[in-house]
C-alpha positions in Angstrom: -19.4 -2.7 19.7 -18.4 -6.4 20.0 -14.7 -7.1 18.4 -16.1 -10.1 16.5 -18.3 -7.8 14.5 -15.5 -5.8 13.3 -14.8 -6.0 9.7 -11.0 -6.9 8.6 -10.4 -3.1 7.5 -11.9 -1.9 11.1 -9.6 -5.3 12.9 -6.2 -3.5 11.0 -7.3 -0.3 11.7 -7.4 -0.9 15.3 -3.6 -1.4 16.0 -3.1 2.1 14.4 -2.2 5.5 16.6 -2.0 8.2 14.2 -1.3 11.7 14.9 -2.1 14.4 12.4 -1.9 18.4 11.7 -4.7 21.1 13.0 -6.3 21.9 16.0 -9.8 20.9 15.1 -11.6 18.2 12.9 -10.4 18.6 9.5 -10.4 15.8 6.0 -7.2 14.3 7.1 -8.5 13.2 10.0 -11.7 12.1 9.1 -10.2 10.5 6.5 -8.1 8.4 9.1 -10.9 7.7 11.1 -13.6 6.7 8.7 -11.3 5.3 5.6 -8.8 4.0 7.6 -10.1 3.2 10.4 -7.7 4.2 13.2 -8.0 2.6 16.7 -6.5 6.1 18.5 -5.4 9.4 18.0 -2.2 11.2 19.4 -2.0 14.9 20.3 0.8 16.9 19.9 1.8 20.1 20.5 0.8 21.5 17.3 -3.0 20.0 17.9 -3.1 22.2 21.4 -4.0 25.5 22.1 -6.2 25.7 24.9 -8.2 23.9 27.6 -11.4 24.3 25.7 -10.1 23.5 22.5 -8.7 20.5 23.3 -11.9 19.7 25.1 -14.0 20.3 21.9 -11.8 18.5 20.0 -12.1 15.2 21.4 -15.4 14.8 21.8 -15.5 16.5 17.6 -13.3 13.3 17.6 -15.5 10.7 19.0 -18.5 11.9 17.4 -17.2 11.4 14.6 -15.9 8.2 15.1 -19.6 7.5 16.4 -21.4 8.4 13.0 -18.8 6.2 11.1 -19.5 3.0 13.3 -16.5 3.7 14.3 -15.6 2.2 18.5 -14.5 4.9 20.7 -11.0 6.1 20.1 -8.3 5.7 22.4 -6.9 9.4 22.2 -3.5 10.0 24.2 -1.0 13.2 24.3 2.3 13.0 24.2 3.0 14.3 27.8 6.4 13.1 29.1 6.8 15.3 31.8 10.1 17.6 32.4 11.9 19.1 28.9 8.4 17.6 26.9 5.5 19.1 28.7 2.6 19.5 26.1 -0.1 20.4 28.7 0.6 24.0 29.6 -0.8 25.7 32.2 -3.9 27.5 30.7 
């Protein structure tokens, strides 16, 4: 997708990094993603459980976004390292 094709709500919709509750694809985030229009998704510890889940869940993600006309997501995890370590060994 070329930026200058975006419409305004997809243009506003890219500055926006939204976490959200579950651990799969669920209404609240579609709605984000094809209402809203979110440019990225953050993952929390509450959205992990394993390696394979967390797998399936992004691409559930980005397909999504895909059959919206949505861009590819930027999708980050909040992984500080040391006292906040949100990737666990599996």
């Amino acid at each position: 997708m070329n930026m200058g094709e975006f419409s305004d709500e997809q243009l506003a919709g890219q500055r926006l990094m939204v976490g959200f509750d579950g651990t799969d694809l669920n209404s609240d985030l579609m709605f984000l993603i094809d209402t809203i229009k979110v440019g990225g998704i953050i993952l929390f510890a509450g959205n992990l459980s394993a390696p394979d889940q967390i797998k399936s869940l992004c691409v559930s993600i980005q397909e999504y976004a895909a059959s919206c006309g949505q861009p590819p997501l930027f999708i980050a995890i909040d992984q500080e390292g040391g006292q906040v370590a949100r990737l666990k060994k599996p």
